[in-house]
C-alpha positions in Angstrom: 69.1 43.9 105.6 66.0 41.6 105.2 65.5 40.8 108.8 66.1 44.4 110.2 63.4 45.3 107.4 60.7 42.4 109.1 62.0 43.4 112.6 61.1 47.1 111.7 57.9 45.9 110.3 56.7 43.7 112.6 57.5 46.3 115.7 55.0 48.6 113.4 52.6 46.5 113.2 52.7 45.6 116.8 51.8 49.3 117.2 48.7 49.5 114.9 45.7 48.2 117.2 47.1 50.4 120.3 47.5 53.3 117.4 44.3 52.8 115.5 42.1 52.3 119.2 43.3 55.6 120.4 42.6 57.6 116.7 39.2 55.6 116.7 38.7 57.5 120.3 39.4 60.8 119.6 37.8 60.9 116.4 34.7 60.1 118.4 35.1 62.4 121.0 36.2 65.2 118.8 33.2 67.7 119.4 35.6 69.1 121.7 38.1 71.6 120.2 41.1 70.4 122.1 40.3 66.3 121.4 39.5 67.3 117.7 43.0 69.0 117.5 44.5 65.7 119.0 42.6 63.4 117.1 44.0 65.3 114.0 47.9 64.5 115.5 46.9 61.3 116.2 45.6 61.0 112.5 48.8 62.7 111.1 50.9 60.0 113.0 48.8 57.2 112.6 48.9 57.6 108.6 52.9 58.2 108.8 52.9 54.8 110.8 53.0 52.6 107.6 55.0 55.2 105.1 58.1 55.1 107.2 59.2 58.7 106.0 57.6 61.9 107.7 55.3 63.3 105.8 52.3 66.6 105.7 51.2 66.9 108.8 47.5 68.6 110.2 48.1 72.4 111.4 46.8 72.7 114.9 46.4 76.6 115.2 43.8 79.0 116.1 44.0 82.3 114.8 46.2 84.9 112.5 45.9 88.7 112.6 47.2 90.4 109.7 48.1 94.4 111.0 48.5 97.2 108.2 50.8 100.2 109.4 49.3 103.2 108.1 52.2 104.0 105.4 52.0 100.1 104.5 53.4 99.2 101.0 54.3 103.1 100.8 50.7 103.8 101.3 49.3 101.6 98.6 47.3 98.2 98.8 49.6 95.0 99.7 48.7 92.1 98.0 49.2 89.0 100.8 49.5 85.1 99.6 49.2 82.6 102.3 50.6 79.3 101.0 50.0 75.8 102.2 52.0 74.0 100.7 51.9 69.9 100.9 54.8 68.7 98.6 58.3 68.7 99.5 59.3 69.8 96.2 57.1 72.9 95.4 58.0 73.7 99.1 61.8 74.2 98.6 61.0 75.5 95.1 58.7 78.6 95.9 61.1 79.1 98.9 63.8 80.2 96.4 61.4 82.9 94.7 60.9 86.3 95.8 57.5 87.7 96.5 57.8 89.5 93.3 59.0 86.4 91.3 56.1 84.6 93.2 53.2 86.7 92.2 54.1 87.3 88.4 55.2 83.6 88.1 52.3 81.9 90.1 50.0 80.6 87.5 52.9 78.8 86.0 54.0 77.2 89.5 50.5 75.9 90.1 50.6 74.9 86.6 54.0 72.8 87.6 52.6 71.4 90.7 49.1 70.4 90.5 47.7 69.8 93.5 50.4 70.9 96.0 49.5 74.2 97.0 46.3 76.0 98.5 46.3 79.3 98.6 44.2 82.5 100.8 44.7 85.5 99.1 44.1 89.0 100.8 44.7 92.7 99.6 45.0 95.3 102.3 44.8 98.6 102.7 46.6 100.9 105.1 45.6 100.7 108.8 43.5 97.6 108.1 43.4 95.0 110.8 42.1 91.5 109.9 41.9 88.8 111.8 41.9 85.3 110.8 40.4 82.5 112.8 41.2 78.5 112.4 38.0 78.1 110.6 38.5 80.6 108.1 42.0 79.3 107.4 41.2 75.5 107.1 43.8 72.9 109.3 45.1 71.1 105.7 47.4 68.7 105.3 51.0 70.3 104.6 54.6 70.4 104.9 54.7 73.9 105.1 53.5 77.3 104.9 54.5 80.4 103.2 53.7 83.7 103.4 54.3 86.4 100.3 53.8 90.1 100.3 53.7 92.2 97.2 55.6 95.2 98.6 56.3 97.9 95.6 60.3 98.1 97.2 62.7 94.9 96.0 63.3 92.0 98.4 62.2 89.0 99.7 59.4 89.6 101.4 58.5 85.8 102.2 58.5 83.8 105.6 58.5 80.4 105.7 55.9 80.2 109.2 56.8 77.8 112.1 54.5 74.8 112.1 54.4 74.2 115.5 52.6 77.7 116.1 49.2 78.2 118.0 49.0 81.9 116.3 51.1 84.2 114.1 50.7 88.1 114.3 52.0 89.2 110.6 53.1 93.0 111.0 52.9 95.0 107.4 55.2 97.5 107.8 55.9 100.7 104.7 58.6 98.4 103.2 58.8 94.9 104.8 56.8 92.6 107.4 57.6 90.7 110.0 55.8 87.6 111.6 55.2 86.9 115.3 54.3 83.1 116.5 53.2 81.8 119.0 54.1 78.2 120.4 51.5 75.8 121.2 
C-alpha cells in the first residue's frame, strides 16, 4: 500500500513543472477570452493535482437568458434563485428540497453551510426577457449549480444545470420551467 502510495505520488509530482509551466502561460496570456477560459481549466486541474479527489471546478460559460411566458407563475411575479453551490454536502442536500421548501427554509441552510453557496436572485414579471452574460454571473468555483423557481402551484420546480454548458435558455412557463443547454 505504501509503495503504490509513493509510486502515485511521485508520478504527480513528475507532472507539476509540465502542469504549473502551462497554467503560468495562460494565466499570462489570458487577455484573450478563450485562453482566460483555459487558463481557468488549467487552474481547476492544476489545484486538483495534489488533492487526489475531484473537487469545484471554474464554470466556463457565456451567457443565460431567462424568458417569462406571458401567463408565467399564473400571471404573477416568479421569484428565481440561481445557486452555485461549492460543497458536496449542501449540494446533495438543497437537491432534496423543493423550490418552495428552498425559499421559506433558505436563511437556515446558509445558516448550516457557511460559505458554500452564492446566490443571484431575480423576480420576473410576465413577458420579461433578461439576459445574463458571464460577467454578470461570475465563473466561481463550484460543484454545482441549481436553479429554484417560486411557482404559486406545488412541485419541484428545481434543475440541477449541466456543468459542462456554454449557455442555458431557462423557459418560465404558467406552472413550471424548463432549461435548455448548450454544450461547449
Amino acid at each position: 500500500m505504501t509503495a503504490i502510495s509513493t509510486t502515485h505520488f511521485k508520478n504527480r509530482l513528475k507532472r507539476w513543472p509540465v502542469n504549473l509551466a502551462i497554467a503560468t502561460g495562460l494565466i499570462n496570456l489570458s487577455g484573450c477570452a478563450m485562453i482566460g477560459s483555459m487558463a481557468n481549466v488549467v487552474a481547476s486541474s492544476t489545484a486538483n493535482l495534489f488533492t487526489g479527489s475531484p473537487g469545484p471546478s471554474f464554470l466556463d460559460w457565456k451567457a443565460m437568458t431567462l424568458v417569462a411566458a406571458p401567463d408565467v407563475n399564473q400571471n404573477s411575479p416568479l421569484a428565481i434563485d440561481l445557486v452555485f453551490v461549492r460543497d458536496a454536502a449542501a449540494l446533495e442536500k438543497i437537491l432534496t428540497l423543493p423550490a418552495a421548501k428552498w425559499f421559506a427554509s433558505k436563511d437556515e441552510i446558509l445558516k448550516t453551510y457557511p460559505n458554500a453557496f452564492t446566490i443571484k436572485s431575480w423576480e420576473l414579471v410576465p413577458q420579461q426577457v433578461l439576459q445574463l452574460s458571464e460577467d454578470a454571473l461570475g465563473s466561481p468555483r463550484v460543484n454545482g449549480m441549481v436553479l429554484f423557481a417560486d411557482y404559486i402551484t406545488p412541485g419541484d420546480h428545481r434543475a440541477l444545470l449541466p456543468m459542462g454548458s456554454a449557455a442555458f435558455l431557462v423557459d418560465l412557463d404558467a406552472r413550471s420551467f424548463s432549461v435548455k443547454s448548450k454544450p461547449r
